[in-house]
Backbone atoms as SQL, in Angstrom:
CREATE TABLE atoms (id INTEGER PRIMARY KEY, chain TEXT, resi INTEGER, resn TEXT, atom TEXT, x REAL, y REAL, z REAL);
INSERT INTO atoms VALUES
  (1, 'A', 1, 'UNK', 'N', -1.770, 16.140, 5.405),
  (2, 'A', 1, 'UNK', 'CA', -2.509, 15.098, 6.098),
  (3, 'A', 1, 'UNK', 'C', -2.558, 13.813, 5.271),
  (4, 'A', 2, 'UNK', 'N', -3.133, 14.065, 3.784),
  (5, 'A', 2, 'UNK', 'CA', -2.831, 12.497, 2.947),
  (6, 'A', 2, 'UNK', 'C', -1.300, 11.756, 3.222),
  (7, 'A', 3, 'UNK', 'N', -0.473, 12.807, 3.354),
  (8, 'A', 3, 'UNK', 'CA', 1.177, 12.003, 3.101),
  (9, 'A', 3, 'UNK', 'C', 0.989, 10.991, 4.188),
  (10, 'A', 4, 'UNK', 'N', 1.015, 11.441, 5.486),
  (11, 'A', 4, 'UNK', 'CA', 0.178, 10.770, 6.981),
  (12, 'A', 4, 'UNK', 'C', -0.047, 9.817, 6.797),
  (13, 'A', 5, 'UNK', 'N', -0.988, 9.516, 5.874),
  (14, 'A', 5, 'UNK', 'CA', -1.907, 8.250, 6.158),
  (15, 'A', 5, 'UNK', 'C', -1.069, 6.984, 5.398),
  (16, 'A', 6, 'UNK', 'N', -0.543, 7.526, 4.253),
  (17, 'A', 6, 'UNK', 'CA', 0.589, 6.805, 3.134),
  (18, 'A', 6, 'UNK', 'C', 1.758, 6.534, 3.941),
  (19, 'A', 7, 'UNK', 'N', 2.317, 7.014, 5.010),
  (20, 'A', 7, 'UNK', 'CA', 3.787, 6.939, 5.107),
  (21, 'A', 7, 'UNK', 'C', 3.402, 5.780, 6.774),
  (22, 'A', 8, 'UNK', 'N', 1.957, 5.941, 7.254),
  (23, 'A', 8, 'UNK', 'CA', 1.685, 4.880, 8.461),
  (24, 'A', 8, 'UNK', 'C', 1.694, 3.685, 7.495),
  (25, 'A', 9, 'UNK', 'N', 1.188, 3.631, 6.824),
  (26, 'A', 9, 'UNK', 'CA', 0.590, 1.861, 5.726),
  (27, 'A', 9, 'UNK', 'C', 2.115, 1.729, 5.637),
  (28, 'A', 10, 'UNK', 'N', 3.005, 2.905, 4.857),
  (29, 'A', 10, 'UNK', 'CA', 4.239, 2.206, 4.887),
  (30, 'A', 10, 'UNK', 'C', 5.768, 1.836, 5.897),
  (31, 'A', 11, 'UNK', 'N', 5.527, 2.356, 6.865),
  (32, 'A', 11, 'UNK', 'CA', 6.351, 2.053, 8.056),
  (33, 'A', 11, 'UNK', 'C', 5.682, 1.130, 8.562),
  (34, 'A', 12, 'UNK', 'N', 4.159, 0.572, 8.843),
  (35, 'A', 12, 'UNK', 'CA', 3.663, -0.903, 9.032),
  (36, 'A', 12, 'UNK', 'C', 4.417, -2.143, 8.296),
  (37, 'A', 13, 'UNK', 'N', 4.727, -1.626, 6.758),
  (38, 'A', 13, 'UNK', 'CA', 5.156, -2.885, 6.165),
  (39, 'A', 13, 'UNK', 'C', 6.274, -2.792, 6.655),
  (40, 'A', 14, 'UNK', 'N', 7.277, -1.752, 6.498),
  (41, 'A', 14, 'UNK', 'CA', 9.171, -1.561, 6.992),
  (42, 'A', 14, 'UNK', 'C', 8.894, -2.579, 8.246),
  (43, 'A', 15, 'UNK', 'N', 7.883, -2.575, 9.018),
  (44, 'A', 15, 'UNK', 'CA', 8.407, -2.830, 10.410),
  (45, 'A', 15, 'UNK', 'C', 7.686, -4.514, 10.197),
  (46, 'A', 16, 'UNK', 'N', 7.153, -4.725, 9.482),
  (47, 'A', 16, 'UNK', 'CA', 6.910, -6.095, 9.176),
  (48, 'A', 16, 'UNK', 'C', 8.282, -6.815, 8.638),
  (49, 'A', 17, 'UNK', 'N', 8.300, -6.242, 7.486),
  (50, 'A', 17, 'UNK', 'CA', 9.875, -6.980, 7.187),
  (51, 'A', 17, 'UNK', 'C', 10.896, -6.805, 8.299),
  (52, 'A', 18, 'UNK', 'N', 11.545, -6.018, 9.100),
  (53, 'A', 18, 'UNK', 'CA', 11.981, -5.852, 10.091),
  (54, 'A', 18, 'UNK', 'C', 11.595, -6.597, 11.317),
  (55, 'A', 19, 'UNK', 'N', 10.514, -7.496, 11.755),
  (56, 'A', 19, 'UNK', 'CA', 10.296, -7.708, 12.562),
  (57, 'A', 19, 'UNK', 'C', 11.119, -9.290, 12.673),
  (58, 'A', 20, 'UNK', 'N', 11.675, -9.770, 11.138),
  (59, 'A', 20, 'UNK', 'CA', 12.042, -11.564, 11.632),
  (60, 'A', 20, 'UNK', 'C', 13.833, -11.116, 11.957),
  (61, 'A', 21, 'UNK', 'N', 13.849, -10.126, 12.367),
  (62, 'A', 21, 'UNK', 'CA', 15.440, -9.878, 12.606),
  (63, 'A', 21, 'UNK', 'C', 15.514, -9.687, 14.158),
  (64, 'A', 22, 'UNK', 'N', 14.354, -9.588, 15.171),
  (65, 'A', 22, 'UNK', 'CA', 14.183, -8.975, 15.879),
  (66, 'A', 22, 'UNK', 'C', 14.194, -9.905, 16.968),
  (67, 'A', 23, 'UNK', 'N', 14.285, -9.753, 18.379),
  (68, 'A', 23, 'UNK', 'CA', 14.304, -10.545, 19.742),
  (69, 'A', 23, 'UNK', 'C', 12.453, -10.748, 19.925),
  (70, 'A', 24, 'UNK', 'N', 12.009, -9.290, 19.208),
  (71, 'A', 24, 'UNK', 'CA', 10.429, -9.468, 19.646),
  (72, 'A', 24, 'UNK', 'C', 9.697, -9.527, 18.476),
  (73, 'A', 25, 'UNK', 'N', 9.505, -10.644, 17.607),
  (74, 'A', 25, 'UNK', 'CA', 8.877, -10.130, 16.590),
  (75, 'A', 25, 'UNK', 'C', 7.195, -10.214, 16.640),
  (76, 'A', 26, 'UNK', 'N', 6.579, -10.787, 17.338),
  (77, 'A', 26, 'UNK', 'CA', 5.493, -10.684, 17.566),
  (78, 'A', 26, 'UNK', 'C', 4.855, -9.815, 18.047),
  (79, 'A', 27, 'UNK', 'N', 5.621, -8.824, 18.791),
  (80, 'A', 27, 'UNK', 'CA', 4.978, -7.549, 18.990),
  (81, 'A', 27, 'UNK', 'C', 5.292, -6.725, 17.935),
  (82, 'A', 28, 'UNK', 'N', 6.413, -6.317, 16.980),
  (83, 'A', 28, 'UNK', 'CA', 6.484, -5.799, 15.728),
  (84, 'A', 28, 'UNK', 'C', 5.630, -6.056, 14.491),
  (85, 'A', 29, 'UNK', 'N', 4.944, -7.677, 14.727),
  (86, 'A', 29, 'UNK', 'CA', 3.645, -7.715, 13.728),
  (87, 'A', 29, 'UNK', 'C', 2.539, -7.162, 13.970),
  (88, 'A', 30, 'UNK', 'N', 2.359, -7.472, 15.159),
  (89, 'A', 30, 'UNK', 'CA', 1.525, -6.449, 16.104),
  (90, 'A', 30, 'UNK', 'C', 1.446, -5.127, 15.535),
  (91, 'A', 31, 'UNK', 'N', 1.741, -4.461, 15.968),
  (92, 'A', 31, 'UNK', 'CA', 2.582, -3.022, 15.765),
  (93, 'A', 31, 'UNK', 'C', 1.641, -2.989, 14.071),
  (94, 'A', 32, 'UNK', 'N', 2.766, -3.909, 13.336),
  (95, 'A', 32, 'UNK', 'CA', 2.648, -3.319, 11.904),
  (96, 'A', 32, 'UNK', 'C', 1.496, -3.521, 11.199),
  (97, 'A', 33, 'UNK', 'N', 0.497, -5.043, 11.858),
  (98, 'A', 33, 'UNK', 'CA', -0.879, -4.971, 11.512),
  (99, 'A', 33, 'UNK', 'C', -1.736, -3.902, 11.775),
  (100, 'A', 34, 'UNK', 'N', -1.196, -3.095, 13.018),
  (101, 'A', 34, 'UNK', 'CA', -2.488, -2.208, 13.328),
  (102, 'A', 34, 'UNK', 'C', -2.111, -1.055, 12.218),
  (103, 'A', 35, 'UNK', 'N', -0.891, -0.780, 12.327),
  (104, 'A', 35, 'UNK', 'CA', -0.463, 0.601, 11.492),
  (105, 'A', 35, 'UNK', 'C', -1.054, 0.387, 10.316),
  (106, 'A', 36, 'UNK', 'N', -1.151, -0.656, 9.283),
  (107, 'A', 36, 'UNK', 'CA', -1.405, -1.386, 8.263),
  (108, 'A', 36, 'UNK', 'C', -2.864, -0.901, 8.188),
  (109, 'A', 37, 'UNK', 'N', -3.564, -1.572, 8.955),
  (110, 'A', 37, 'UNK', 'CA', -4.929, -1.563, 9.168),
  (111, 'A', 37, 'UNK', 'C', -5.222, -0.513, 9.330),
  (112, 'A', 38, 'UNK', 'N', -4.901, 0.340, 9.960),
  (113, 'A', 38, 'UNK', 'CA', -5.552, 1.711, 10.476),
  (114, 'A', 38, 'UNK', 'C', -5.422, 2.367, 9.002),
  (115, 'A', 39, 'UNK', 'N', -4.248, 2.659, 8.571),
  (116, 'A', 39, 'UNK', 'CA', -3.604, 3.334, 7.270),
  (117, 'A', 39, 'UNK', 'C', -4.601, 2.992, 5.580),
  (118, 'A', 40, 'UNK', 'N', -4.686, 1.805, 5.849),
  (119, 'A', 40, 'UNK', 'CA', -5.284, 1.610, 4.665),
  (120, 'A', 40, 'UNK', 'C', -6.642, 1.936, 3.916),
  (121, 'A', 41, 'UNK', 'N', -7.585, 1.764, 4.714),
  (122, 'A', 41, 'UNK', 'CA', -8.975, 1.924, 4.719),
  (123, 'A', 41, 'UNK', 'C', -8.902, 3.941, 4.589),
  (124, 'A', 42, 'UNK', 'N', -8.181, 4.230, 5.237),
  (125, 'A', 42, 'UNK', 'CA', -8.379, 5.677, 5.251),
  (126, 'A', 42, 'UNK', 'C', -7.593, 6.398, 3.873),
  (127, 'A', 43, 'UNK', 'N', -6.489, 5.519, 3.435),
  (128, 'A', 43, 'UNK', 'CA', -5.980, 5.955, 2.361),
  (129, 'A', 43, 'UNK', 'C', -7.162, 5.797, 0.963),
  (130, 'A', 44, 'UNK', 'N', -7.622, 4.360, 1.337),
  (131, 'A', 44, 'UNK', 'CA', -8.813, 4.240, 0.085),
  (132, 'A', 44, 'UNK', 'C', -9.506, 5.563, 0.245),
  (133, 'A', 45, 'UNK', 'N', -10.369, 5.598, 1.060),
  (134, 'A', 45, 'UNK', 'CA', -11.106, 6.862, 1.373),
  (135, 'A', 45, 'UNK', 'C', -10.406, 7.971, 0.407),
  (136, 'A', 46, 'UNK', 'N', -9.233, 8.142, 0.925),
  (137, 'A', 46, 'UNK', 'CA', -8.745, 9.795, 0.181),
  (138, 'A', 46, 'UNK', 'C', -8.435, 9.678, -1.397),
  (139, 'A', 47, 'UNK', 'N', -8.215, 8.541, -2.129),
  (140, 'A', 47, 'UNK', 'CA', -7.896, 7.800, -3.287),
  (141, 'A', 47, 'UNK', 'C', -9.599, 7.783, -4.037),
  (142, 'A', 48, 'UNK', 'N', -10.541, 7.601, -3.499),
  (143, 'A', 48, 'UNK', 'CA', -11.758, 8.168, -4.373),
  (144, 'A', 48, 'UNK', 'C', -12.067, 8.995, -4.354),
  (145, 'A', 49, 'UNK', 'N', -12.038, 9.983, -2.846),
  (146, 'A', 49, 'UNK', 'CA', -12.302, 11.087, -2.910),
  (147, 'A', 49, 'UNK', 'C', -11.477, 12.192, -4.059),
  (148, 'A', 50, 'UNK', 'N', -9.993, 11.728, -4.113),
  (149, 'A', 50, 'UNK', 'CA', -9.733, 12.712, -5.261),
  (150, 'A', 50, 'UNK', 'C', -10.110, 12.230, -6.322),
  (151, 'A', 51, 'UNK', 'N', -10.278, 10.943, -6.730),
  (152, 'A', 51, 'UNK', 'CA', -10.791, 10.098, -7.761),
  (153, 'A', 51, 'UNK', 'C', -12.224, 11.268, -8.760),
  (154, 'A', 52, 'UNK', 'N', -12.960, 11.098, -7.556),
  (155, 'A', 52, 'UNK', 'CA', -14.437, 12.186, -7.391),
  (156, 'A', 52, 'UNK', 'C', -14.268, 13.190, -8.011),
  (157, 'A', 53, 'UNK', 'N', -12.936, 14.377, -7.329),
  (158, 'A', 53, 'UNK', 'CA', -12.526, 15.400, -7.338),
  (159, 'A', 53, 'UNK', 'C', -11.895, 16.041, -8.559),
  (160, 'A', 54, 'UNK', 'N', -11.263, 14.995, -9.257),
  (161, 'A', 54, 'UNK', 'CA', -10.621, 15.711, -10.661),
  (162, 'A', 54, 'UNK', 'C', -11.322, 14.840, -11.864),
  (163, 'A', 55, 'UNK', 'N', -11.858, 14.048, -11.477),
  (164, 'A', 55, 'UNK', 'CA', -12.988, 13.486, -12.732),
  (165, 'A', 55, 'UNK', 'C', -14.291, 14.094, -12.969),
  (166, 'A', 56, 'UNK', 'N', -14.671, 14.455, -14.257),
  (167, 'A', 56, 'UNK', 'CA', -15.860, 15.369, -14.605),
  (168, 'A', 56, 'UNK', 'C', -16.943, 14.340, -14.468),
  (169, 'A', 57, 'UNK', 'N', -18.165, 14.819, -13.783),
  (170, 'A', 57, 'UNK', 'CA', -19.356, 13.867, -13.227),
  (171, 'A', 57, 'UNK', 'C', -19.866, 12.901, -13.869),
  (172, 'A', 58, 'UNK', 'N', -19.848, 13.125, -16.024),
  (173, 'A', 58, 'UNK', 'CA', -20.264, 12.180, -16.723),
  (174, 'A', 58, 'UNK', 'C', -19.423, 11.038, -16.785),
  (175, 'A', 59, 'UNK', 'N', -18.328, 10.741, -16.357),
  (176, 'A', 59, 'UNK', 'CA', -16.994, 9.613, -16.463),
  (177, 'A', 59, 'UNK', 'C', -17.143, 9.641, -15.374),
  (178, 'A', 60, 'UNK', 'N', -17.517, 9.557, -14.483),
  (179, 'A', 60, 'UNK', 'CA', -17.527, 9.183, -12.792),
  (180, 'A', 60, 'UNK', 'C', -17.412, 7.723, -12.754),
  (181, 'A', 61, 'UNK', 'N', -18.772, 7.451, -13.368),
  (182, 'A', 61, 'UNK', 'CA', -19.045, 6.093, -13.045),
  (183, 'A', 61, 'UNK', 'C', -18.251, 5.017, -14.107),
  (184, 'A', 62, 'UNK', 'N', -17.759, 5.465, -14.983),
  (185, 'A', 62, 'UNK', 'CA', -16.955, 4.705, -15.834),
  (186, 'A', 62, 'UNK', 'C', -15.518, 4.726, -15.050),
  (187, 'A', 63, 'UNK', 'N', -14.603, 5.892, -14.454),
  (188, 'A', 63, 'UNK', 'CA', -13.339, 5.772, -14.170),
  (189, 'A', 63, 'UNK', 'C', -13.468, 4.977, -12.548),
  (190, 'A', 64, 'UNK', 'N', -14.610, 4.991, -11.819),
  (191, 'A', 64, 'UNK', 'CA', -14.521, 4.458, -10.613),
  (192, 'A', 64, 'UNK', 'C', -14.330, 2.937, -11.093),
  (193, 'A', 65, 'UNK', 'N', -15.163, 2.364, -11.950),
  (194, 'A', 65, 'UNK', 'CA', -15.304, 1.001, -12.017),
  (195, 'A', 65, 'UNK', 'C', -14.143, 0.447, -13.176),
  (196, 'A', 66, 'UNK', 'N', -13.312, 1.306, -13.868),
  (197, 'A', 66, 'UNK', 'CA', -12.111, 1.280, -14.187),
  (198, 'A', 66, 'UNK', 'C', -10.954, 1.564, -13.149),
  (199, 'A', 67, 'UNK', 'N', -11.336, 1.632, -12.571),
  (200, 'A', 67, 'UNK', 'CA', -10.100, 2.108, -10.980),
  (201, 'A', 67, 'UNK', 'C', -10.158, 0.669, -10.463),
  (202, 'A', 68, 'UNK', 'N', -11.439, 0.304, -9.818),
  (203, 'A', 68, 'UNK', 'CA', -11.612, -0.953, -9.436),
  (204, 'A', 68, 'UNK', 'C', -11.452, -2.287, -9.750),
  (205, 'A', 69, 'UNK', 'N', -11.421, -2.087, -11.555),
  (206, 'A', 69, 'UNK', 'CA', -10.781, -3.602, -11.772),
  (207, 'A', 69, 'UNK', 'C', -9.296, -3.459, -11.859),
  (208, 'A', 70, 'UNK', 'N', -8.792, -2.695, -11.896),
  (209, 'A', 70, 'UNK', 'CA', -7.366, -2.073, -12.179),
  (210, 'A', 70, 'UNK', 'C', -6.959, -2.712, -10.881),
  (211, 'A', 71, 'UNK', 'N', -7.493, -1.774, -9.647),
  (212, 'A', 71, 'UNK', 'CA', -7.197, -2.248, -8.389),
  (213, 'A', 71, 'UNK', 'C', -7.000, -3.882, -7.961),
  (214, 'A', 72, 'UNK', 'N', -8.405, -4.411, -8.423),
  (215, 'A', 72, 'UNK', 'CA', -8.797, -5.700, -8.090),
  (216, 'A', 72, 'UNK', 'C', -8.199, -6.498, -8.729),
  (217, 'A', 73, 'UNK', 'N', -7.724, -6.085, -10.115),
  (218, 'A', 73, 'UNK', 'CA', -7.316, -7.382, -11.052),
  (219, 'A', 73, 'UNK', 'C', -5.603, -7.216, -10.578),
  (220, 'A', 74, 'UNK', 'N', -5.144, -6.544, -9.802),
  (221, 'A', 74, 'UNK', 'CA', -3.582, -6.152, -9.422),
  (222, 'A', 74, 'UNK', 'C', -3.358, -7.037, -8.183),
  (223, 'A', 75, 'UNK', 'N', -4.467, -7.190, -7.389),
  (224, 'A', 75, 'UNK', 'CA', -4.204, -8.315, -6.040),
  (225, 'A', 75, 'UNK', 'C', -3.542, -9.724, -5.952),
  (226, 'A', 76, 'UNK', 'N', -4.380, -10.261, -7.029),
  (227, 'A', 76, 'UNK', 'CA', -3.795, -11.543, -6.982),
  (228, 'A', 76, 'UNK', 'C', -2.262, -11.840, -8.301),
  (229, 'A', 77, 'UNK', 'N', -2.429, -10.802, -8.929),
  (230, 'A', 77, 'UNK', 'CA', -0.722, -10.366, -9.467),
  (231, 'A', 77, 'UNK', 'C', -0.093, -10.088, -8.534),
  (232, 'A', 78, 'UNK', 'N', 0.157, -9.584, -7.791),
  (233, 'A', 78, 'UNK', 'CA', 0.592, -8.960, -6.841),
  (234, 'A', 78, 'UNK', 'C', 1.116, -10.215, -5.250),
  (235, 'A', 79, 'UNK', 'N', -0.246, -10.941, -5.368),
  (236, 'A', 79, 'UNK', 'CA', -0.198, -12.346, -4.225),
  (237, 'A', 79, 'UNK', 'C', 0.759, -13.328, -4.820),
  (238, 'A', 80, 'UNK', 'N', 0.735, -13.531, -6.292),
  (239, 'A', 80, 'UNK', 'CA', 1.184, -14.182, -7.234),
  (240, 'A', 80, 'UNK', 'C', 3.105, -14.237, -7.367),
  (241, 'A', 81, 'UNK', 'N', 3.166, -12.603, -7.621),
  (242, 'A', 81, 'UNK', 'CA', 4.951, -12.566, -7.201),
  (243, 'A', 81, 'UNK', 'C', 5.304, -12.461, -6.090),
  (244, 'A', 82, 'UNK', 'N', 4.458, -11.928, -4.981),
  (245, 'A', 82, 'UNK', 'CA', 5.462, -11.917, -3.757),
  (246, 'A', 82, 'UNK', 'C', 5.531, -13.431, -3.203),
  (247, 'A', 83, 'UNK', 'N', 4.206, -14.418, -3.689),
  (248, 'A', 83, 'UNK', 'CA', 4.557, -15.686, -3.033),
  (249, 'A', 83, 'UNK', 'C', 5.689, -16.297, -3.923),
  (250, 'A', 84, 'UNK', 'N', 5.784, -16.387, -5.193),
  (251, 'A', 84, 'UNK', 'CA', 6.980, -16.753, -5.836),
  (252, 'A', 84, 'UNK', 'C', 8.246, -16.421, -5.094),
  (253, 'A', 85, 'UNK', 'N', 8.491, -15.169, -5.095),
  (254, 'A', 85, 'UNK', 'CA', 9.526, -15.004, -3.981),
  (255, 'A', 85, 'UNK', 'C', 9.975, -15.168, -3.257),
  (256, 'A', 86, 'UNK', 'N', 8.528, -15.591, -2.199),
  (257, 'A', 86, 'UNK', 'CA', 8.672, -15.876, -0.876),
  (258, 'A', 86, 'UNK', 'C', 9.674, -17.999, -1.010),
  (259, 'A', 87, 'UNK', 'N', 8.606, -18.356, -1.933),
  (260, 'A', 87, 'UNK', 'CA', 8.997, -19.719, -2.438),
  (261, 'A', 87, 'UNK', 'C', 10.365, -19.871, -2.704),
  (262, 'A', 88, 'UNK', 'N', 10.782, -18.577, -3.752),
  (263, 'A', 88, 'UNK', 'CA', 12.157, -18.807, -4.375),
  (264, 'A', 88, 'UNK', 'C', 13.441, -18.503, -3.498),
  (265, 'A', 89, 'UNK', 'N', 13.367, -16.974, -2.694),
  (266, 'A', 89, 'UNK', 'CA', 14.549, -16.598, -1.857),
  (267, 'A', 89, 'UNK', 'C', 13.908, -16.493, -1.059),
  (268, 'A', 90, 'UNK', 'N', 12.840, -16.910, -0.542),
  (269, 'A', 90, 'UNK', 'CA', 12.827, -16.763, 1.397),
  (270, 'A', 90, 'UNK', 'C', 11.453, -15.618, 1.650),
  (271, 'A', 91, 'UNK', 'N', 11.189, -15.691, 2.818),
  (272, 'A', 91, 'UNK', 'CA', 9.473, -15.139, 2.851),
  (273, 'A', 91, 'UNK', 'C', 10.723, -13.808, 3.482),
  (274, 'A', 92, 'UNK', 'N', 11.606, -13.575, 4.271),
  (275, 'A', 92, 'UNK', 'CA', 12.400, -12.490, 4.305),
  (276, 'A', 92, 'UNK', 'C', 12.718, -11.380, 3.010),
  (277, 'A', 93, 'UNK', 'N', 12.904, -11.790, 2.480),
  (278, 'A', 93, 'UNK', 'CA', 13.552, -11.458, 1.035),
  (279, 'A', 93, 'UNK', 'C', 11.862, -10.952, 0.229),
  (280, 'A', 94, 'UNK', 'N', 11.276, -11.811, 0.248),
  (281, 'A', 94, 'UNK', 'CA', 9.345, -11.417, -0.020),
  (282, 'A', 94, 'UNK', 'C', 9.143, -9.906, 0.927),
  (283, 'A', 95, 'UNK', 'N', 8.883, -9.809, 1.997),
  (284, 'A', 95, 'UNK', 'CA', 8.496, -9.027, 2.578),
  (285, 'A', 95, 'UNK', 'C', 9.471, -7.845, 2.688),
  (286, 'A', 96, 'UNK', 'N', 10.973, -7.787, 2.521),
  (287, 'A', 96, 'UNK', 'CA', 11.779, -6.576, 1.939),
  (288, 'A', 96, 'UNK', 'C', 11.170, -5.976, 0.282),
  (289, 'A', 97, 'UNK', 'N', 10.746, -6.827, -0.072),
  (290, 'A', 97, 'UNK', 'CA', 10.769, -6.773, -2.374),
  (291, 'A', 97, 'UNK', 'C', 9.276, -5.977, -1.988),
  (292, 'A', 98, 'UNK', 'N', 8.464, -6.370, -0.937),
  (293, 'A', 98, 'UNK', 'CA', 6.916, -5.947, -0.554),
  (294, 'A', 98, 'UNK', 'C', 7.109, -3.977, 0.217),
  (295, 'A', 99, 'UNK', 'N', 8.385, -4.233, 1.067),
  (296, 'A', 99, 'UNK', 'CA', 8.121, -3.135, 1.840),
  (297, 'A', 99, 'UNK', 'C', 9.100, -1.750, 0.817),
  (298, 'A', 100, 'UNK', 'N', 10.164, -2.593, 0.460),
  (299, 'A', 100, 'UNK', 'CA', 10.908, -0.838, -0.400),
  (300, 'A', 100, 'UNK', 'C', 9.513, -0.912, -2.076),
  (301, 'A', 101, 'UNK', 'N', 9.397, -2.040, -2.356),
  (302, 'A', 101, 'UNK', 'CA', 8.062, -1.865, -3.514),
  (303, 'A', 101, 'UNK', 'C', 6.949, -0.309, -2.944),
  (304, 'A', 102, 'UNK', 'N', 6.733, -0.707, -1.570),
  (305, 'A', 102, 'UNK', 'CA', 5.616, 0.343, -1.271),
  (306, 'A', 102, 'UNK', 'C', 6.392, 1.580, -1.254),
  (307, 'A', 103, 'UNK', 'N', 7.497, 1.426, -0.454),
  (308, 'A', 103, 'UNK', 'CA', 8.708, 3.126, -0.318),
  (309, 'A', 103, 'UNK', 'C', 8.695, 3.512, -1.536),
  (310, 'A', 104, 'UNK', 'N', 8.908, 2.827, -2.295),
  (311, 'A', 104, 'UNK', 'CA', 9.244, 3.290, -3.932),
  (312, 'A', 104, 'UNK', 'C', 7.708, 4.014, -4.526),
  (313, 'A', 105, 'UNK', 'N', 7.018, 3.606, -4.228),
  (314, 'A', 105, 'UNK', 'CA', 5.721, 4.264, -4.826),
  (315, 'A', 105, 'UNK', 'C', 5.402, 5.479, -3.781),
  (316, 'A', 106, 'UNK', 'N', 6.094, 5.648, -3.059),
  (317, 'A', 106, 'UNK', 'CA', 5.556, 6.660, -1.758),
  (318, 'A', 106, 'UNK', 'C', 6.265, 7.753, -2.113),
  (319, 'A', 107, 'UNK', 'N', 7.867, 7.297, -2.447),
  (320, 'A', 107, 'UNK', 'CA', 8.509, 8.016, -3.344),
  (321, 'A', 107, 'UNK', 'C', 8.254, 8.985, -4.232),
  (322, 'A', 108, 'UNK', 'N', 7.580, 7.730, -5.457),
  (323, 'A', 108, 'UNK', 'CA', 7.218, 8.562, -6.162),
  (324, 'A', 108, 'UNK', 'C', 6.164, 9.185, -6.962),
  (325, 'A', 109, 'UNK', 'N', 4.969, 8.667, -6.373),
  (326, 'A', 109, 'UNK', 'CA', 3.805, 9.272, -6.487),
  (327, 'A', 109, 'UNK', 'C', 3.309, 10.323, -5.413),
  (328, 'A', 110, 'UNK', 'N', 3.728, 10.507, -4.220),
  (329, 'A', 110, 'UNK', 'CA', 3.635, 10.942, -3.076),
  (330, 'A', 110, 'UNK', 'C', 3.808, 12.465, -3.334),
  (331, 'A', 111, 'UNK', 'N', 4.818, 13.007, -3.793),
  (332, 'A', 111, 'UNK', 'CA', 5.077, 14.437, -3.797),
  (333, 'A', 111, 'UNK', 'C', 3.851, 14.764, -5.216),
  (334, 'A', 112, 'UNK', 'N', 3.286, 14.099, -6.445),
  (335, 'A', 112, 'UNK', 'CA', 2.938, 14.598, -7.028),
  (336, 'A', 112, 'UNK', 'C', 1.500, 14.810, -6.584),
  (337, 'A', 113, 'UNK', 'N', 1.035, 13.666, -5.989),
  (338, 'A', 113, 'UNK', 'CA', -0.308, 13.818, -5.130),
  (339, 'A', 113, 'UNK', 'C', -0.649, 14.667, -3.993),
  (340, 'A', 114, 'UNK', 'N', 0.482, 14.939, -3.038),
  (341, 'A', 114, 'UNK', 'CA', 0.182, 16.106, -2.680),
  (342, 'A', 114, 'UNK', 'C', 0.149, 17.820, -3.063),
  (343, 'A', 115, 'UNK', 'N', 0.822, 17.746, -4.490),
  (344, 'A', 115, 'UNK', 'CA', 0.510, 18.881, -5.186),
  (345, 'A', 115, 'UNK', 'C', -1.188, 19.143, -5.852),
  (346, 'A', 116, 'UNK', 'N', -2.031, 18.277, -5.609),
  (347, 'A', 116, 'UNK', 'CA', -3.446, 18.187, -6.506),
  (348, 'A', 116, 'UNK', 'C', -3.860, 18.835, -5.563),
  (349, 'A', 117, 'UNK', 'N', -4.791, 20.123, -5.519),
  (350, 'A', 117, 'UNK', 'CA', -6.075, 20.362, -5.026),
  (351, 'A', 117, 'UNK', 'C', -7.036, 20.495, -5.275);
């Protein structure tokens, strides 16, 4: 069921980058905002919950709020190169470097995370 929720967030982005090639791309953003949206919020969810789950109760509150700047301080790194990109070879070329970036982590964090119970 976690893989599920990881592989909707990432066929939202595939079909985002995919969508400026397309006759319809406004319904493919469509499409990939909701998948996006739906996917994400529920992936956080399962990402603390194991967070919770394999951290011992006295480091709880230290690894959550170490998760969170980790998380938080990665956004605008993150806003930072794909707009460079977008600037340098094309907002096309941005949103491919954005969507195999996510495949690649689905790749390869994906099989080890669904081995945790």
């Amino acid at each position: 069921m976690r893989w599920s929720w990881v592989t909707v967030t990432t066929l939202g982005t595939l079909l985002l980058a995919l969508s400026i090639w397309t006759s319809i791309p406004l319904a493919l953003v469509l499409i990939a905002q909701i998948l996006i949206g739906y996917g994400t919020p529920i992936i956080n969810i399962a990402l603390v919950t194991l967070r919770q789950k394999l951290t011992p109760p006295g480091s709880l509150g230290k690894v959550n709020a170490s998760a969170r700047v980790a998380i938080m301080s990665s956004l605008p790194l993150g806003a930072l190169i794909v707009s460079f990109i977008g600037e340098n070879l094309g907002i096309p070329t941005a949103l491919w470097v954005a969507a195999i970036g996510e495949l690649a982590i689905l790749c390869i964090l994906g099989p080890a995370l669904l081995r945790v119970r």
